[in-house]
C-alpha positions in Angstrom: 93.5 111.0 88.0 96.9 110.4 86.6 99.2 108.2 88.5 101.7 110.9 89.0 99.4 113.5 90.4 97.4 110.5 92.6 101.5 109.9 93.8 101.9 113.9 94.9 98.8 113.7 96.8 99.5 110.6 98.5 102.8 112.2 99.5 101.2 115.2 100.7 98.4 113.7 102.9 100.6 111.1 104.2 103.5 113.3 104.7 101.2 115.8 106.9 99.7 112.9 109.2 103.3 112.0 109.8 104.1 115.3 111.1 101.2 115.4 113.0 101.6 112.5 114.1 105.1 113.4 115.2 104.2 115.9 116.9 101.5 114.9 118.7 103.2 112.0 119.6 106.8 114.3 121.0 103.9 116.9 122.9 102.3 113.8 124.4 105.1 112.4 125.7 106.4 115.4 127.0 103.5 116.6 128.6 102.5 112.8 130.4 106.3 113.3 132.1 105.1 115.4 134.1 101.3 114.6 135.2 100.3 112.0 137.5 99.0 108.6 136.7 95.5 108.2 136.1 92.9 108.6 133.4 94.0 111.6 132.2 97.6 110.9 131.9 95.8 107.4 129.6 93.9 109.7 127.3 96.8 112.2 126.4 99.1 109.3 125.8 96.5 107.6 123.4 96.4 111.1 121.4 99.0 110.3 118.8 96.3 107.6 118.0 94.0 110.7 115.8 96.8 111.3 113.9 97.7 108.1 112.8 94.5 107.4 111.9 94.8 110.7 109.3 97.9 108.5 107.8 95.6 105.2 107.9 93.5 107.0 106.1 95.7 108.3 103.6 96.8 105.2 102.8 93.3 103.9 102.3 92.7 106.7 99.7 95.7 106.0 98.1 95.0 102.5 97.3 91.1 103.7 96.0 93.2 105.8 93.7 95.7 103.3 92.4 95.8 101.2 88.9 94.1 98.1 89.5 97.3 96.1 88.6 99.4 98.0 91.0 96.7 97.5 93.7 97.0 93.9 93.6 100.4 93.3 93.3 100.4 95.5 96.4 97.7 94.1 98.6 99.5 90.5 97.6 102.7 91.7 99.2 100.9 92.9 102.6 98.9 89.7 102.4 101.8 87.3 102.1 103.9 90.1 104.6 101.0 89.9 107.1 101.2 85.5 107.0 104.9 85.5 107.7 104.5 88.4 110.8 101.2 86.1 111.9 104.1 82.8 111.6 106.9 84.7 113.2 105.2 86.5 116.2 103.3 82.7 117.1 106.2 81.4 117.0 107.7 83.6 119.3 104.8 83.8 121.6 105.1 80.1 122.0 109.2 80.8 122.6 108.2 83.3 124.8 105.9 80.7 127.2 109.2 78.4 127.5 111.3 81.2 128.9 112.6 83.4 125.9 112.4 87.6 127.1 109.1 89.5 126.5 109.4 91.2 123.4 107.2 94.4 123.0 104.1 94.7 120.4 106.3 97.7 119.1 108.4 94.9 117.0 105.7 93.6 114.8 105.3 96.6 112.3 108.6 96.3 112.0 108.8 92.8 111.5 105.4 93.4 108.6 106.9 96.4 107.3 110.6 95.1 106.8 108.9 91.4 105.4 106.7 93.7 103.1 109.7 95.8 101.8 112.1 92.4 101.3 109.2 91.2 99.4 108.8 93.8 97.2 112.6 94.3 96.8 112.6 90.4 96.0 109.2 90.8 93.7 111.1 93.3 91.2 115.0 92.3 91.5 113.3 88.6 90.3 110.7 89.7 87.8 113.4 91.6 85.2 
């Protein structure tokens, strides 16, 4: 498969769990507003979950379908993204047991995503 046509289809799947998962995750919310706590209320809340896996998914085929060369130089940038997340969030854990605020779990794909973006940035604005 040509890198171009493996790119469109990434797009498309991943671009459809996304809006899935969107709205799934909007109908979810809406709908727990107004049920009682309990069981239930847990396992509508945790729907978004089927979704996202669609996108995890996705994401896994896409990298099956990628140039060998590309792969790594991707994988190395999550792997070196995932080490500083793993440094920053025990560091802040440790923070966190001498009186620094609770900060929610919510903050680490940001932290990994924005680390793995900067890195990739860096990766290419370095290597011309």
């Amino acid at each position: 498969m040509k890198e171009r046509d493996a790119n469109r289809k990434y797009r498309l799947e991943l671009f459809s769990a996304m809006m899935a998962y969107m709205v799934v995750l909007v109908g979810s919310i809406y709908w727990a507003k107004i049920m009682d706590e309990g069981v239930a209320r847990t396992l509508l809340l945790m729907t978004p979950v089927v979704p996202l896996m669609l996108a995890v998914w996705a994401i896994a085929r896409h990298f099956g379908r990628m140039d060998e060369f590309v792969r790594l130089r991707s994988l190395e940038g999550l792997a070196i993204a995932a080490a500083v997340t793993a440094g920053l969030t025990f560091t802040y854990g440790f923070l966190e047991s001498a009186g620094f605020p609770k900060v929610s779990m919510f903050w680490v794909w940001g932290v990994m995503g924005t680390t793995w973006a900067l890195y990739t940035w860096l990766r290419c604005f370095f290597a011309r």
